[in-house]
N, C-alpha and C positions, 0 to 999 in steps of 0.2 A: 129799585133796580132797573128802572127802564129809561130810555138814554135822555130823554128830559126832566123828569125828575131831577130834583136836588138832592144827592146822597143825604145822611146825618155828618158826615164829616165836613161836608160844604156849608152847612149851616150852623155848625155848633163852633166854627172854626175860623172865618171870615178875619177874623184878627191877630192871624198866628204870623209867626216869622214866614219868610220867605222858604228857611231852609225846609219845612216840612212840608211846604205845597205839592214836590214830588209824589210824598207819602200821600196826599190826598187824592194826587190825580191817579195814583196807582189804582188806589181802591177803587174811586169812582170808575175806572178803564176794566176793572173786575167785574164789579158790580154790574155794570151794565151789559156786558160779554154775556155773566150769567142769567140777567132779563132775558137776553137776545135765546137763550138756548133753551130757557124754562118757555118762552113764549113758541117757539117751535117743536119743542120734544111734547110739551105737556098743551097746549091752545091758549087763547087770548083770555080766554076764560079764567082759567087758572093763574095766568099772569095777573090780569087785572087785579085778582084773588087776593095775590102775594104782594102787590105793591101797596094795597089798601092794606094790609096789615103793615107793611113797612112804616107806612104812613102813621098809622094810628100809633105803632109806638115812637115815633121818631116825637110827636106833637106830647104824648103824655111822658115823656122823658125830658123834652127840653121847654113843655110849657109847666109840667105838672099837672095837667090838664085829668081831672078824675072823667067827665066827661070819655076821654078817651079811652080811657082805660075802661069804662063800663062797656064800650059800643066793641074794643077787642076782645075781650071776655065772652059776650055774645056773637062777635062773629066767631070767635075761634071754637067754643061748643056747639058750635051748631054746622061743624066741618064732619063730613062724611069720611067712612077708616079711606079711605084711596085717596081724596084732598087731604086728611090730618099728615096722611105719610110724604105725600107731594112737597107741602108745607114746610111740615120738618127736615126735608131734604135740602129744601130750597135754602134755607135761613141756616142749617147745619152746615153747607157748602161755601155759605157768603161768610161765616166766621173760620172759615180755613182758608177761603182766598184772601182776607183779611188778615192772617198771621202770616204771610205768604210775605203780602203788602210789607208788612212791620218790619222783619227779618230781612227783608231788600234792601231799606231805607236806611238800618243800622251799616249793613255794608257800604251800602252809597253814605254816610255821612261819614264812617270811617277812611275810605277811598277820599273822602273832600278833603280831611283834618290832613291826612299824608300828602299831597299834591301842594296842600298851604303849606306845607313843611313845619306846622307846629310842633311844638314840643310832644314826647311821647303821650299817650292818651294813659291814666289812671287804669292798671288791669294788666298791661303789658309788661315785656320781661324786660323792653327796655324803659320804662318809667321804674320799674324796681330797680333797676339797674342804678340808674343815674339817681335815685333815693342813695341806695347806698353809698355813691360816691361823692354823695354832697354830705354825706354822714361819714367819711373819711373810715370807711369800713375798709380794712385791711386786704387786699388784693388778696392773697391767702385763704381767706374767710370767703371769698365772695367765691374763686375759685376753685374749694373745697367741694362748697355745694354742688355745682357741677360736678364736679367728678363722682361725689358719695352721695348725693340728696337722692331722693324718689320720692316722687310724686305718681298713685298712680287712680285714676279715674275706675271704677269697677262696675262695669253691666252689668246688670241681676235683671232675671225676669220678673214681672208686672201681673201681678192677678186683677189687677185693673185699666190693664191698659188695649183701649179701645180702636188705636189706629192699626188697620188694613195697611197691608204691605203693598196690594196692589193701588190703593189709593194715595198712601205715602210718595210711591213713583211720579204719578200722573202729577201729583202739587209739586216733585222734586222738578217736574217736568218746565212747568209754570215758572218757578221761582227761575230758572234758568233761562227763559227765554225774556220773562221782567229785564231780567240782569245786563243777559244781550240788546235788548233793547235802550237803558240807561247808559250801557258804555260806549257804544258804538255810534259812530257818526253814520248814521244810517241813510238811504236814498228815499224816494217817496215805497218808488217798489218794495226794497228788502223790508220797509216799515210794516207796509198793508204784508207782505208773505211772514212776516214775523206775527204779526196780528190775529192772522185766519189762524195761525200752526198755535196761537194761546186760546185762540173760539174754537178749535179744533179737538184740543187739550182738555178745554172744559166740557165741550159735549163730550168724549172719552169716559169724563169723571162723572158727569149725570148720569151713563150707562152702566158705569159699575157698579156692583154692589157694595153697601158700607161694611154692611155684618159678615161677619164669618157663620156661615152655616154649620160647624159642627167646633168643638172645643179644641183649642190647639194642645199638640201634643210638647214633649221634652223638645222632641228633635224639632217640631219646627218654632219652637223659640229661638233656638241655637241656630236654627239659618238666617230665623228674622235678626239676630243679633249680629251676627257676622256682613247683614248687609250694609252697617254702619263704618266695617273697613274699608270696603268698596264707596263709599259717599265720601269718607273724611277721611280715617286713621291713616290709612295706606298712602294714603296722598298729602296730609296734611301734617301728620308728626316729624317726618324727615324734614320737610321746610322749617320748622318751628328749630329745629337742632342750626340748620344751615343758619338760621338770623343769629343762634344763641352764637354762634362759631363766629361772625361777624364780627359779631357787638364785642365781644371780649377781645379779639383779635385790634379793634379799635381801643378800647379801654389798655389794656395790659398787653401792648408790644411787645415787651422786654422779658414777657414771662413765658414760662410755660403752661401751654392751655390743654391740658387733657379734660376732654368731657365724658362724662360716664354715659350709661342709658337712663337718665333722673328721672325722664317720662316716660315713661310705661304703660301697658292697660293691662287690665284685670276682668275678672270674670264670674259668677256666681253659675250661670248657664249651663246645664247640665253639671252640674259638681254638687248645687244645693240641695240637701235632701230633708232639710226638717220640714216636715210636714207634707211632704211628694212623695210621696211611693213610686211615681213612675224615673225618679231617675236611680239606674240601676248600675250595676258593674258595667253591662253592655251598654248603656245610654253613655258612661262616662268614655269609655271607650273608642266610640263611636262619635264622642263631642271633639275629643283629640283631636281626632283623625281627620274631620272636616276643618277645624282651624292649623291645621300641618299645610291641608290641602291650599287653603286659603291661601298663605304665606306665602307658598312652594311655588302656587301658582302666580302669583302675582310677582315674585321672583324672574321666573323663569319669562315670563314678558318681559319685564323689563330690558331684561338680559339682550331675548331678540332684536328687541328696538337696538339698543346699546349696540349690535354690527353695524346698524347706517351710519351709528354717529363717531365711532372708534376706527377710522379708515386709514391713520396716515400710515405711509408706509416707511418701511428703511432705508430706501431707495435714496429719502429725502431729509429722513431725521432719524438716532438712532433710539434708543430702549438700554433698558435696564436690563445685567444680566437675567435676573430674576424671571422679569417678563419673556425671555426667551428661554428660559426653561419651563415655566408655564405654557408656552404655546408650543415647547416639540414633546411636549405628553399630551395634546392632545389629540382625539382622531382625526382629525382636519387636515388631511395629507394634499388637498387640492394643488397642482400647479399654479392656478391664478390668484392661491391668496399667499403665494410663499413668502412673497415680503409682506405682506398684512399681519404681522405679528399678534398685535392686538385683537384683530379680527379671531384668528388661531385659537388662541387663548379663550378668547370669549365661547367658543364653539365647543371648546373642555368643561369650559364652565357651566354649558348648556345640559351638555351629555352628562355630566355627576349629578347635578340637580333634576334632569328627567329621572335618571335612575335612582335618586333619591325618593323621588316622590313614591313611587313605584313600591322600589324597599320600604317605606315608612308606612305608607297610607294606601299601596295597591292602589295608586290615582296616576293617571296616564297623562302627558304634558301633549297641551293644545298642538305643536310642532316637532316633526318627530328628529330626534338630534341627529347629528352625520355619521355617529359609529359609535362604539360599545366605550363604557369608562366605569371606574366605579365611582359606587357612590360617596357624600363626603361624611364621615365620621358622627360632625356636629356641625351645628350653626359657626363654630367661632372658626372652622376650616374653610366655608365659604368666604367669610370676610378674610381671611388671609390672603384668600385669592385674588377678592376685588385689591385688599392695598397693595398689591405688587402691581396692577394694572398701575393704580392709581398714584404709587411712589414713581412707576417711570415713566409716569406722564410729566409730574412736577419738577422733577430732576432732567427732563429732555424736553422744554421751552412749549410744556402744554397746557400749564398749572391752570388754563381759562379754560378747558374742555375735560377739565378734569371737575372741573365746580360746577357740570349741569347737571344728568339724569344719573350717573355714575356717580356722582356724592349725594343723593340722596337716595341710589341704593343701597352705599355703605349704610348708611342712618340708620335704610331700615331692616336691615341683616342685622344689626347690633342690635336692634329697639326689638323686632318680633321675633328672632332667631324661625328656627322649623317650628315653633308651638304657637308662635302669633301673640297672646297672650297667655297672662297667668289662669290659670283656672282654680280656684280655690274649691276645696272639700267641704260641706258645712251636714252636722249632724244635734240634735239635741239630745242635750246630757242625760236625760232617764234614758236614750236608748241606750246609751256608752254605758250606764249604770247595769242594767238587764244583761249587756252582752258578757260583761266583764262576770257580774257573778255569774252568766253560767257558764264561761270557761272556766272559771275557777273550783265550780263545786265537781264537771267532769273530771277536772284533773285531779279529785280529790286533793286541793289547796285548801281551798275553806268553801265550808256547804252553808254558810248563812252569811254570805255579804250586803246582802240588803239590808240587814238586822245590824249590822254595823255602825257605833258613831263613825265621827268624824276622824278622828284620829283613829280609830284602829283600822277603818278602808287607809289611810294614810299610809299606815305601817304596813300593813300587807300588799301594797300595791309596791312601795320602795321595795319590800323583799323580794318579790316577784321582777321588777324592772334589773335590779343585780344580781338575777340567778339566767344562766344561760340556758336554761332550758326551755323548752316550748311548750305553749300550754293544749295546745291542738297537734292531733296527729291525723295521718289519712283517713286513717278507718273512723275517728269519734264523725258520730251525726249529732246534728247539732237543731234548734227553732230554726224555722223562718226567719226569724228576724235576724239572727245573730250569723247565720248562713251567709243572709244578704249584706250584710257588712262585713265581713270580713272577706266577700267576695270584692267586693269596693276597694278594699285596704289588700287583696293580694292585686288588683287590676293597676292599683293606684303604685305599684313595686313596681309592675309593670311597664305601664306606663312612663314612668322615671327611666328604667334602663330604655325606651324607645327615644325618648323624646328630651330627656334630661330632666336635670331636678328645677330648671326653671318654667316647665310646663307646667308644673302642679306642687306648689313652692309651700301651699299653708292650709291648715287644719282646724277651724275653725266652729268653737262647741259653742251653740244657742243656750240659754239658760243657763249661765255657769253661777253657781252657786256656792263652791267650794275647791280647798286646794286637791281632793280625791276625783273632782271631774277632768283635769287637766293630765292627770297622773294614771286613771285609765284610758281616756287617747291615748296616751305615750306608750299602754304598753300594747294597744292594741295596734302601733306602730311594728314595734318590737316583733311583735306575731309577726310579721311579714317580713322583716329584714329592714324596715326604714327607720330603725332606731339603735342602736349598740351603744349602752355607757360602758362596756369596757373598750370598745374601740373606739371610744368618743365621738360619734358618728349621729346624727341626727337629719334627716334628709328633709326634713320638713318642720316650719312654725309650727309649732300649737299654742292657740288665739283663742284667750276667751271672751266672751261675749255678755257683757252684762248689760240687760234689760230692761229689767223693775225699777221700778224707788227705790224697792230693798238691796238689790244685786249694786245698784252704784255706788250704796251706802256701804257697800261690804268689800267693794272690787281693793278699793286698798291692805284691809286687813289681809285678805287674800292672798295678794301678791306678794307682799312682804314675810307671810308665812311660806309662800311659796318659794322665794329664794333663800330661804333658810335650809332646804333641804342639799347634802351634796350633789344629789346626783339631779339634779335639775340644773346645776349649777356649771354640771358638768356639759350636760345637752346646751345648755345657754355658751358656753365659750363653743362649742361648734358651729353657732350660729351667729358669728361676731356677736358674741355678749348683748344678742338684742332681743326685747320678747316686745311684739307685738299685742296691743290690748285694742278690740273692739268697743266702742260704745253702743249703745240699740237709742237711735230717739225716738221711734217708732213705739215700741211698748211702754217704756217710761211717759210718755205720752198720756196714750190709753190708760196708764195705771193713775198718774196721778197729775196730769191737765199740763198744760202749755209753758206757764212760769216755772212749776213746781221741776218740770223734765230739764229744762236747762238750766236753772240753777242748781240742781244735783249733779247734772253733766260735766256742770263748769267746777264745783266743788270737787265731785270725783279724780277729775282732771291735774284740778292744782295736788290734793294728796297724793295721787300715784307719782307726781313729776318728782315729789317729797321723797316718796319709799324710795323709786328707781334710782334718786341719786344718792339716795344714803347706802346701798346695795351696789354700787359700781355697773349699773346697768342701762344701755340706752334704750328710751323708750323712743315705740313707731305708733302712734292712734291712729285707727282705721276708725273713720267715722260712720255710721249706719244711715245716715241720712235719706230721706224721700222726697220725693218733690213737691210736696205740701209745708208750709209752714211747721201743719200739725205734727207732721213726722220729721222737722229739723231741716226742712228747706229753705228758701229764699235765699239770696244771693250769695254763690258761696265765698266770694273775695271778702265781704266783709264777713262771713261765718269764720275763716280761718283766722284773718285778723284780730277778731275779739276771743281768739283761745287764750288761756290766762298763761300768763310767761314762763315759756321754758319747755311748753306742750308743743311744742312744736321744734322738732331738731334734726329738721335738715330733710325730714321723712313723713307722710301723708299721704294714706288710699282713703277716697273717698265713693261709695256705692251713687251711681247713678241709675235712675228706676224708670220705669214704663215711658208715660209721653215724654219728659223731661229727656232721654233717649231722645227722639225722633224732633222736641223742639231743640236740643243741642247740637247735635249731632249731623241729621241727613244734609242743612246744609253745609260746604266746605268750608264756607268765609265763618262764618257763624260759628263752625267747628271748631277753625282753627283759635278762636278767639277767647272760647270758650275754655278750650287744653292751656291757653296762655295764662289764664285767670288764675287757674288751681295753681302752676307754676311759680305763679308773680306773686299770689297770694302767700306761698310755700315761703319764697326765698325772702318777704320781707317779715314774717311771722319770725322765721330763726334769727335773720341777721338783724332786724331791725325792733322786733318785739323783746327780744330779751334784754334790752338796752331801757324800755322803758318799764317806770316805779308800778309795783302791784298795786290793786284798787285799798284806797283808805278805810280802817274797821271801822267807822261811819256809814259808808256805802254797803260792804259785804252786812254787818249786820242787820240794816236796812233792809236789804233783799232777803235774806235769815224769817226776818220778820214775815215781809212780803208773801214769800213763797209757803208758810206755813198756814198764813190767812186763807190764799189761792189752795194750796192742796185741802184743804177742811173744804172750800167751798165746791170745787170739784165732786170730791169724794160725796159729798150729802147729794149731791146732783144725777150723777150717775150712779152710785152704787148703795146707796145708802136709800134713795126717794122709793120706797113702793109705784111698782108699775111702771117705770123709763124704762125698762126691756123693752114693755110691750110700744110707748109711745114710740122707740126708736125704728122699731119694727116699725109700726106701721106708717110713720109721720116720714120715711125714707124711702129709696129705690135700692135698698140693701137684699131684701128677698130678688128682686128681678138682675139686682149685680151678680147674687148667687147663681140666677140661671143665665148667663150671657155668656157664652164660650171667646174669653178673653184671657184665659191662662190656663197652665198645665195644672194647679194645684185645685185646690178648695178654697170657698172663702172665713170659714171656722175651722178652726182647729178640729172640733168635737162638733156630733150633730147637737141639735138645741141652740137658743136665743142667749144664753148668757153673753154679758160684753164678756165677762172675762174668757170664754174661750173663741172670739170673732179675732181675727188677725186684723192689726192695726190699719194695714192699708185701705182694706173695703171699708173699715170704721170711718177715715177721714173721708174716704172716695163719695162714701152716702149721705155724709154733712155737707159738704160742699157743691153735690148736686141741687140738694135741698136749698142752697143759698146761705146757710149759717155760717159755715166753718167754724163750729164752735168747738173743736180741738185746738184751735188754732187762739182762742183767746178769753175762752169762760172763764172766771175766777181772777181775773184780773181786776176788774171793777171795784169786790165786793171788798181784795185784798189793798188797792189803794184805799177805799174808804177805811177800812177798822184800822190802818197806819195813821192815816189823818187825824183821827179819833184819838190814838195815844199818843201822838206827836203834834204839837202845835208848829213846830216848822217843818212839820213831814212833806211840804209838796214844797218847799225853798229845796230841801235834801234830794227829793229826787229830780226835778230840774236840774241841779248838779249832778247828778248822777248821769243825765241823759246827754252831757254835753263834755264830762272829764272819764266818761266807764264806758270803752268801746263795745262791751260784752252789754253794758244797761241799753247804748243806744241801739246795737243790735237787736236787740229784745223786743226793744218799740219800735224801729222799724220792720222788723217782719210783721208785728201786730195791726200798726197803719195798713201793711199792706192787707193783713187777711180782711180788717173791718172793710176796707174799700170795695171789695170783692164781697162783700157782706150783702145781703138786703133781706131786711125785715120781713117789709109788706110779701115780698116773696117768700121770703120763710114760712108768714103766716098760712097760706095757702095749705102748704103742706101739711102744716099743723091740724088742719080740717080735715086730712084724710084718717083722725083718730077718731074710731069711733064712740069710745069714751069723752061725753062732752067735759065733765068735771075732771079725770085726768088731761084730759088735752088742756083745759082752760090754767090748771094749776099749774102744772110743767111749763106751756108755754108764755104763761106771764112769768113764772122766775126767769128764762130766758131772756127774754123781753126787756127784762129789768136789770140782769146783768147784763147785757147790749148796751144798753143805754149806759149802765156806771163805766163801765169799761172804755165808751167811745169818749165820754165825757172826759174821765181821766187820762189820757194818752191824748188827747186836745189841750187840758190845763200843760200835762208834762213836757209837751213839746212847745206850746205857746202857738200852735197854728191852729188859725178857724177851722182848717180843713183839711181832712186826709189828705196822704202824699203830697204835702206842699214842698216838700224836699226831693220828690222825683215826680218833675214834669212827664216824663216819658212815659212812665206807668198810668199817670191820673190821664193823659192822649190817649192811649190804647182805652180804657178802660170806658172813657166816655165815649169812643168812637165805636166801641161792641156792644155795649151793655142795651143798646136800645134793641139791639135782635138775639138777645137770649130771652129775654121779653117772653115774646112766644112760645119759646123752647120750652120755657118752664113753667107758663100756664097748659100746654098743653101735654106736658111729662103729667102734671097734676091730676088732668083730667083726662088721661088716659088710666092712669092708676087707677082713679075715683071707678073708671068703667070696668076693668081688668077684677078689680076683686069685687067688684058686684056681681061677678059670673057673666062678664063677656069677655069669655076667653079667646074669643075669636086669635090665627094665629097671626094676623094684620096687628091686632090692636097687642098683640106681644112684639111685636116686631116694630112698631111705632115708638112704643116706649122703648126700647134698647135703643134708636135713632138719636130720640130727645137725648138718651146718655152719653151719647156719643156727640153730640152737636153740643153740650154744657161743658163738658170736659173741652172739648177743645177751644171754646169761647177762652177757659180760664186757663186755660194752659197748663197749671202746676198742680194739679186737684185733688190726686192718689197720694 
């Protein structure tokens, strides 16, 4: 880090293309910024400290030098708690300056590819676009999608996610001034003033603090989540419509181009309650209100700006009647704007949307309007307003000042309305189980529905759903529990009449296990007024969510019973004939390992595509996905592509989670790239996926096989081996994840070690601190070998498999990726913190050995010597970081090793939260 030194990037890289030398000088411009500020805030001393560590691993990374590695070992235990925290700071800050770097790089290589005027880039709406037109896909077809597709991306809060809001800024900070520096033809001056304002930036960022000192609540999830509209959505979805509007406008002149709202966002953020107590009626409430806020306000700016730019007068050009009855209802009586019609108008438009805010959410607008109006009904009365601006501009010779800041207001009045996004409800079924019998046995209906099969909750719940009467009255008092929900479920009626039914659109049950879990939501709808089958009226999805091995094996039988019933049948045509199905890859996972969850996923998938069309029903799949492999991450263009045909039609929400937030999202360019993918990925899954042949019963049975090998090997691994509780406890930073005020919720379901009741996310989050990620790929190994065993051309079959089955090759490249991010020897470390030698040694040599089969296998399968030979970009980054996590996780180790030998000191707790926070963001995707 010190400005003669040779970064690891300079030296691992000396023979790279031209194009990524930026990316090198970035970092090296980083890096030694952050020498310059460690060597001032902290003394020469320390610096020297930190470079000699740099050193030492940069020489036993790129020579393999064990030498090195013994003499960093030794210097790094023998660092005092005030140098270990320094330390960790130091090398935790150079691997965020360095994602900083990466993320720049991608926009400046995107920015080169447009300027060359290449063909659209892979990921984009117009590379889908011109797929399908070189696929002679029916204008129609491609037009539809627009108008009826959705697509919508969904924030959920992060029980493991690590990054500070005020830190997130300070890099937002950085990245923005990289940028300005890359684009602009700068002088010597504005250089060096752009330079001190990023060394300025960085000492900023070495003064704040990383950790959050006390646990975050609901509500400041739900600010930290809405900061993400303010970086990207606000500003970056309305452009994404304006290019779509473009492109079709060039493709199909001749037609008619209506575009719906296809992209949308969504939200788990105060709505999700399995497993949180703390979100409540009033949390939900009060999440509304602040995303009303959000929208209203950023409206109502816009608006203001929009009088500079909306000036012509009639003096000189005229208007559409429309437009001047919009502008003489509004207060705006000034003299000097009598012929500024438009101006007028916009000042009406000001004054209903202040008073809107007001009325909706009691939130007061930054500028106070010219006089009294009311407010507007709904979101779709606002946009009425803007296109009568906006028809007598184009119809009176303005159609070019009509296509700036004024069309991508429309965009986003359509796309957020007053609610901003969706916010979905989420509850687990034994609570819906509990609440239901005991309204049932107060209303004297039935006093033992817990004691109930299946089919007889069935029957009583239909009789109940077609009897008009209500099963609560004022006076019955009720549990706690059952209080609290239907507190929810009357806020949630609520809510609707404030805000509309696209505020809070879907209802959505964790653990669904049968057709009685789906049919007590429904009537605990009903209790409140958001459900009537005799007035065929249904104001909201209800979404089940299946989980387990078992739950995806079952989700079809399920649903297929479940449309058999009428009066489901009946709620389903209120809801355009569509039900929504969740999938969880997150607990499927945890329950039965990496192969075993996506190939039931994929399984599940193609049967319900089966039921739903034999039933006259359009399916929507909400994916659960996380930003880990382990939990159905990695790159989601190719995750949607390899859905089996027909799972995809036209309609896709997909959950994005903790950092994966903050690396998608905080920047714009990056952002907007990102909302493109899911899109591009959407329209070519419908249009272009259902055109090609399903995988051959050679292949499926193959993986049949595969996956049944992999789940046995799992399952003996994790739940079956006496004592892997305890090695996991203790071989992980899963106890110290527990204590880290990084979310609203808990990180177990239930106190106690069992996996089975640890929530899948701190599962993956504590493997891949550890360096394994072994959710991400155990049982792979053991499962190609016993194939090869029964099949003598088993590895000819899956070679084919990896190169004609988008779903196989998906599979192996997420796996590439996790092994790459893999390391043993660091693994091993951890393994040392068990204090059982003969359980540690037994556990971690199975490990060890499935590592090994697994790497080996997904080498033969793909034909490369070496991980990610198929994504240069990945295997760059990863060599360019991997040398300063190094440290991080020797000394995560050995702070542990100290921590539970009883020095509790609150440094050396606070040390180790650091190191968590400095691996996680090394690896980007890790929760």
């Amino acid at each position: 880090m010190n400005q003669q030194a040779q970064t690891p990037v300079a030296v691992h890289d000396r023979a790279t293309h031209d194009k990524d030398q930026p990316l090198f000088d970035d970092i090296r411009l980083l890096g030694r910024m952050l020498g310059d500020v460690v060597r001032e805030q902290e003394g020469s001393r320390m610096f020297e400290l930190i470079e000699n560590v740099r050193q030492l691993c940069v020489r036993f990374r790129r020579d393999d030098d064990l030498d090195a590695r013994a003499e960093l070992a030794k210097l790094l235990n023998g660092l005092s708690d005030d140098d270990t925290i320094i330390v960790v700071r130091a090398f935790s800050y150079f691997l965020h300056l360095a994602n900083i770097a990466e993320d720049q790089h991608h926009i400046r290589r995107a920015r080169a590819h447009a300027i060359a005027g290449d063909p659209p880039r892979p990921g984009t709406l117009a590379n889908a676009l011109a797929k399908a037109l070189d696929a002679q896909i029916p204008a129609e077809e491609i037009l539809a999608f627009f108008r009826d597709g959705l697509v919508v991306p969904v924030l959920t809060a992060h029980p493991t996610e690590v990054q500070r809001k005020s830190i997130l800024s300070q890099e937002m900070k950085i990245a923005r001034l990289i940028d300005e520096r890359d684009r602009m033809r700068l002088t010597p001056e504005e250089l060096d003033e752009r330079d001190e304002a990023v060394r300025r930036t960085i000492t900023s960022l070495w003064q704040t603090r990383m950790l959050r000192r006390t646990r975050l609540s609901v509500a400041d999830e739900v600010i930290n989540g809405l900061s993400f509209y303010d970086y990207t959505f606000l500003r970056e979805l309305p452009r994404v419509y304006n290019a779509v509007e473009d492109q079709l406008e060039a493709a199909f002149p001749e037609h008619k181009r209506e575009i719906g709202s296809f992209l949308r966002m969504g939200s788990w953020i105060g709505g999700d309650r399995d497993g949180n107590p703390f979100v409540t009626a009033d949390v939900l409430r009060a999440t509304l209100r602040v995303q009303s806020s959000k929208a209203l306000d950023y409206y109502l700016t816009q608006v203001h700006i929009l009088d500079t730019d909306l000036s012509p007068t009639t003096l000189l050009n005229n208007v559409s009647d429309e437009l001047r009855v919009l502008a003489a209802t509004a207060p705006d009586k000034s003299p000097h704007r009598e012929d500024e019609l438009y101006r007028r108008a916009l000042a009406g438009i000001y004054a209903r949307l202040a008073v809107t805010a007001r009325t909706l959410d009691q939130h007061e607008a930054l500028w106070k309007a010219v006089g009294d109006a009311d407010p507007y009904t709904d979101a779709a009365e606002f946009v009425r307003d803007l296109d009568v601006i906006h028809d007598s501009l184009v119809s009176h010779k303005s159609a070019l000042i009509a296509r700036g800041r004024l069309r991508r207001l429309r965009h986003a009045a359509r796309v957020f309305g007053f609610h901003l996004a969706a916010l979905d409800l989420r509850q687990n079924s034994d609570v819906h189980e509990r609440v239901i019998a005991e309204l049932l046995a107060n209303a004297h209906v039935c006093n033992n529905y817990l004691e109930l099969r299946e089919e007889q909750r069935i029957e009583v719940l239909i009789n109940e759903l077609g009897t008009p009467r209500p099963l609560t009255a004022p006076f019955m008092q009720f549990s706690a529990e059952t209080e609290g929900e239907l507190a929810i479920a009357r806020t949630a009626a609520e809510m609707h009449k404030l805000y509309g039914e696209a505020a809070l659109p879907n209802y959505i049950i964790s653990k669904t296990d049968g057709v009685s879990d789906m049919l007590e939501v429904a009537l605990i709808l009903k209790e409140v007024g958001l459900l009537n089958v005799h007035e065929r009226q249904a104001a909201m999805n209800i979404i089940p969510l299946f989980e387990t091995i078992g739950d995806l094996r079952n989700a079809p039988r399920i649903m297929d019973r479940l449309f058999t019933i009428p009066i489901w049948r009946v709620l389903l045509d209120a809801r355009s004939t569509t039900q929504e199905v969740m999938l969880g890859y997150s607990d499927s996972n945890k329950d039965g390992g990496f192969l075993t969850s996506g190939w039931e996923l994929y399984k599940a998938e193609t049967k319900l595509v089966q039921v739903f069309k034999r039933h006259g029903v359009r399916l929507r799949l909400f994916h659960g996905r996380g930003g880990s492999v382990g939990r159905g991450g990695g790159p989601s263009f190719q995750a949607i592509l390899a859905q089996p045909g027909g799972a995809v039609q036209g309609q896709i929400r997909i959950t994005e989670q903790g950092e994966v937030i903050a690396s998608k999202y905080s920047n714009p360019d990056v952002g907007r790239r990102n909302l493109e993918v899911l899109a591009a990925a959407t329209f070519e899954a419908t249009l272009l996926g259902k055109r090609e042949a399903a995988a051959p019963p050679e292949f499926t049975d193959a993986m049949e096989e595969l996956s049944g090998y992999a789940f046995k090997a799992y399952r003996n691994l994790v739940y079956e081996t006496p004592g892997f509780e305890k090695y996991f406890w203790e071989s992980t930073v899963i106890t110290e994840i527990a204590e880290l005020n990084i979310g609203s919720r808990p990180a177990s379901r239930k106190k106690g070690q069992k996996i089975e009741d640890l929530r899948a996310i701190p599962w993956v989050f504590s493997w891949s601190q550890c360096r394994l990620m072994l959710p991400g790929w155990f049982g792979f190994g053991s499962a190609v070998n016993e194939y090869r065993a029964q099949h003598a051309d088993g590895m000819a079959r899956l070679q084919a498999m990896v190169h004609e089955w988008p779903f196989f090759a998906t599979l192996i490249s997420n796996m590439d990726m996790v092994l790459s991010k893999t390391d043993i020897a660091i693994a091993s470390r951890y393994a040392e913190l068990v204090e059982d030698e003969a359980l540690r040694t037994a556990i971690f040599t199975r490990i060890r050995t499935e590592w090994q089969a697994t790497l080996d296998a997904v080498r033969q399968i793909t034909g490369a010597p070496e991980l990610l030979s198929t994504n240069p970009l990945l295997a760059r980054s990863i060599r360019n970081r991997f040398p300063y996590i190094e440290p991080l996780n020797h000394l995560q180790v050995e702070l542990l090793r100290r921590f539970r030998a009883g020095n509790r000191h609150e440094r050396t707790r606070r040390s180790i939260h650091l190191t968590i926070n400095g691996v996680a963001a090394a690896l980007r995707n890790s929760g």
